[in-house]
N, C-alpha and C positions, 0 to 999 in steps of 0.2 A: 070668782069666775075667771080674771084675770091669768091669774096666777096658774090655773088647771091649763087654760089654755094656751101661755106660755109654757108649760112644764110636758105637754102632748106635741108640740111642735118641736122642742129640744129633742123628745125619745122619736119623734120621727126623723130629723136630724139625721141623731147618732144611726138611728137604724139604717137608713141607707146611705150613709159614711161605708157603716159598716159591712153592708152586703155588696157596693160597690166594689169592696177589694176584693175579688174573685179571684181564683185558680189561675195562672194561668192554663190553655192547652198542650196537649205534649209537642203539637204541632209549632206553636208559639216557641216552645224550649226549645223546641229542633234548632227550628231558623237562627234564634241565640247565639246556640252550640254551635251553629255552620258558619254564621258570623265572626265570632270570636275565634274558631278555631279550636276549641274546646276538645273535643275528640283528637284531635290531632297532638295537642300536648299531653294528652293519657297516651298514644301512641309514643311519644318522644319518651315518656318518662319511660315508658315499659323498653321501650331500645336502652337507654342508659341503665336499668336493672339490668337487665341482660347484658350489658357492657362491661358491670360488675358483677355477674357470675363468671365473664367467658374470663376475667381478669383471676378470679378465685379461684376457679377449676379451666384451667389452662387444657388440662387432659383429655377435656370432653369436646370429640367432635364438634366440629364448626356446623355442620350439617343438623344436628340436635338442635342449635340454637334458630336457626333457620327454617326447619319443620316448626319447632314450640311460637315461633312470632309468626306462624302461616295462623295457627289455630289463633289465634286473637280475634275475633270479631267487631269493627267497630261500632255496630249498630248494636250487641251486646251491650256494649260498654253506654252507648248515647240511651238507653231505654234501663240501664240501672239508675242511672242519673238525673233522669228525668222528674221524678218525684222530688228528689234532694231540690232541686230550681224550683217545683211548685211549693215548697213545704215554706220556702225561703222568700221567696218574690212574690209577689200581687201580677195578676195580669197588667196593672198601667205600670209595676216595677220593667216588667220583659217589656212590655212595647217601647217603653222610655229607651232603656238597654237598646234593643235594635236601631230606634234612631238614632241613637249616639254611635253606634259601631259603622251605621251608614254615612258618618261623616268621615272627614279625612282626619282628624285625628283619632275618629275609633281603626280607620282603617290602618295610621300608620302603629299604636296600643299592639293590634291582633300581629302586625311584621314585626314588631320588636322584642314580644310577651316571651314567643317560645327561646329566642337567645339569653333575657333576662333570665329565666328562670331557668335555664343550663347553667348560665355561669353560677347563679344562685348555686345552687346545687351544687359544684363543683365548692364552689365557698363554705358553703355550709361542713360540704363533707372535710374540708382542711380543717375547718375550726373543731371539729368532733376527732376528729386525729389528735391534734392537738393536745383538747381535754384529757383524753383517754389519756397521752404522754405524761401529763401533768397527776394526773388520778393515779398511774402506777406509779409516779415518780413519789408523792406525796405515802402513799401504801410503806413504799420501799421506807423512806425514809421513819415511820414510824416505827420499823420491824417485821412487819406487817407478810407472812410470808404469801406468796401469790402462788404457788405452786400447791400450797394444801389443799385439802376439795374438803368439803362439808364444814 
């Protein structure tokens, strides 16, 4: 009897362990997103693609690039995403999140994130230069002709 009744107090336990970690709300993600700035580095990153087209096709009106970044929506963008945070985080994950972004080191994280991840970016893409250098150079030297197709 012991034993039953230890082993019904374990599966109620785990049960609401279990159903404790809810969703969170899209509402909940928003405030997240608005905290951290989240939206605004899908914005930054989409200026830096664009920085590298206007870099690629020189050609193409300035005004193209400027119409094409009006059509961007960011509430679009915050409501594709939204899902992705709930699939990911528990509601006490987001609420935890928000307190930390409410303190001064979440707040100085969110002033520093979008610089980091520029210059990242900028890094990354010299190291991929690089590669590529190295991949044709290694190509060449085996004979390797780079001009053939198929």
């Amino acid at each position: 009897m012991k034993k039953l009744v230890c082993t019904m107090l374990v599966c109620i336990f785990c049960a609401q362990t279990v159903f404790s970690q809810t969703e969170p709300t899209p509402e909940k993600v928003k405030e997240l997103m608005q905290l951290t700035g989240a939206a605004n580095l899908g914005i930054q990153m989409m200026n830096n693609m664009i920085g590298e087209f206007r870099t690629m096709l020189p050609h193409v009106d300035s005004t193209f690039w400027q119409d094409f970044a009006k059509e961007v929506k960011v509430d679009e963008m915050v409501d594709l995403v939204v899902p992705i945070y709930q699939k990911h985080f528990t509601s006490q994950d987001v609420d935890g999140l928000i307190a930390f972004y409410k303190t001064p080191l979440g707040r100085k994280t969110v002033a520093q994130l979008p610089l980091v991840t520029q210059e990242c970016y900028h890094a990354g893409q010299k190291y991929g230069e690089q590669l590529g250098k190295r991949v044709v150079e290694r190509l060449k030297a085996k004979g390797i002709d780079l001009e053939k197709k198929g």
